[in-house]
Legacy VTK file of the C-alpha trace (Angstrom):
# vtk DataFile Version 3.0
C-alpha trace
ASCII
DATASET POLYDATA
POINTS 87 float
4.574 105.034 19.032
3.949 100.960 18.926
2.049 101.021 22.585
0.268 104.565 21.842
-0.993 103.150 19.272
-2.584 99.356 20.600
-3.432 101.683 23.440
-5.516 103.645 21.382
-6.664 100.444 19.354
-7.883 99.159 22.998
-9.691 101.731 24.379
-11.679 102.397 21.314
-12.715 98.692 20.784
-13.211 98.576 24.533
-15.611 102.058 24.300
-17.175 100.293 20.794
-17.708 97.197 22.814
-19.625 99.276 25.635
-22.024 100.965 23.063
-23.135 97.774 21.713
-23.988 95.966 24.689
-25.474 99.206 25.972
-23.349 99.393 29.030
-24.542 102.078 31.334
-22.312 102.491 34.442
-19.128 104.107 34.356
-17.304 101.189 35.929
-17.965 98.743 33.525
-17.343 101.356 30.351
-13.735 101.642 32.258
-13.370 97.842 32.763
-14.041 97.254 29.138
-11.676 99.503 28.019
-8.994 98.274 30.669
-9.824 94.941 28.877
-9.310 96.026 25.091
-6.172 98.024 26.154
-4.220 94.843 27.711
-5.465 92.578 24.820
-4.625 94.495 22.558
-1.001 94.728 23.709
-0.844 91.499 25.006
-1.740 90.402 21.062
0.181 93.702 19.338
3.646 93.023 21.137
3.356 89.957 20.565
3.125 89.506 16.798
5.220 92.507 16.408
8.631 91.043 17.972
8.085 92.413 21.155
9.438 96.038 20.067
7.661 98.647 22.087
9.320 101.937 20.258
9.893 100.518 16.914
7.060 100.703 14.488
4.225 98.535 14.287
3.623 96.083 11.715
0.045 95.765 9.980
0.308 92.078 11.291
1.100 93.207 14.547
-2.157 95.837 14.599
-4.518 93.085 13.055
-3.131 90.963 16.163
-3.914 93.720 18.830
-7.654 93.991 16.855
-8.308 90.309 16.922
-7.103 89.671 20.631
-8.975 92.801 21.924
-12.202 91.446 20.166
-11.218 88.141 21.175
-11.110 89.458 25.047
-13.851 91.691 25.326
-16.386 88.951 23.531
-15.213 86.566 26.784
-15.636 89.268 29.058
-19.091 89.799 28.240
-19.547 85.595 27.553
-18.447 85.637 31.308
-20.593 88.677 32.459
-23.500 87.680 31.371
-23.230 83.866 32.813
-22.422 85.696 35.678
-25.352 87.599 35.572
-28.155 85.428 34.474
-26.715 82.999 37.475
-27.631 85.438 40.096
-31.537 85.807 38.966
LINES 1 88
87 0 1 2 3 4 5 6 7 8 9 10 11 12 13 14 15 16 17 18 19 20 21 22 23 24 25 26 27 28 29 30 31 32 33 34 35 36 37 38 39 40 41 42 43 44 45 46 47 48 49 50 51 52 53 54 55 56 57 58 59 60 61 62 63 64 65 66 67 68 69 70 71 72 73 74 75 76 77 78 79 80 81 82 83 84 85 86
């Protein structure tokens, strides 16, 4: 239930996270998602012992929020250096 969840928690921050920088290709909607899904585990599993079937801990969810938001704020950081650098 732990990694349904942060999955979940991922891919929604990752789809929010497409909507407000009006991201318009299907690739990059995908990559941001693919982002906010690994962050958010990466950060969930962490903070909640590592347990993958147990249940999750409100600590453990804030984690998975913050380093999903924390990821997908780089991502675009990076993106759009990347971007402006090629005009």
């Amino acid at each position: 239930m732990t990694i349904f969840v942060l999955i979940l928690l991922g891919v929604s921050l990752g789809w929010l996270s497409s909507i407000l920088m009006r991201t318009e290709t299907a690739r990059a909607i995908l990559r941001q998602m693919g982002v906010g899904v690994a962050a958010a585990l990466v950060g969930g599993l962490a903070l909640n012992g590592g347990s993958m079937f147990g249940g999750l801990s409100l600590a453990g969810l804030g984690a998975g929020a913050v380093a999903a938001i924390t990821a997908l704020t780089l991502y675009h950081a990076i993106i759009t250096r990347r971007e402006e650098a090629n005009l």
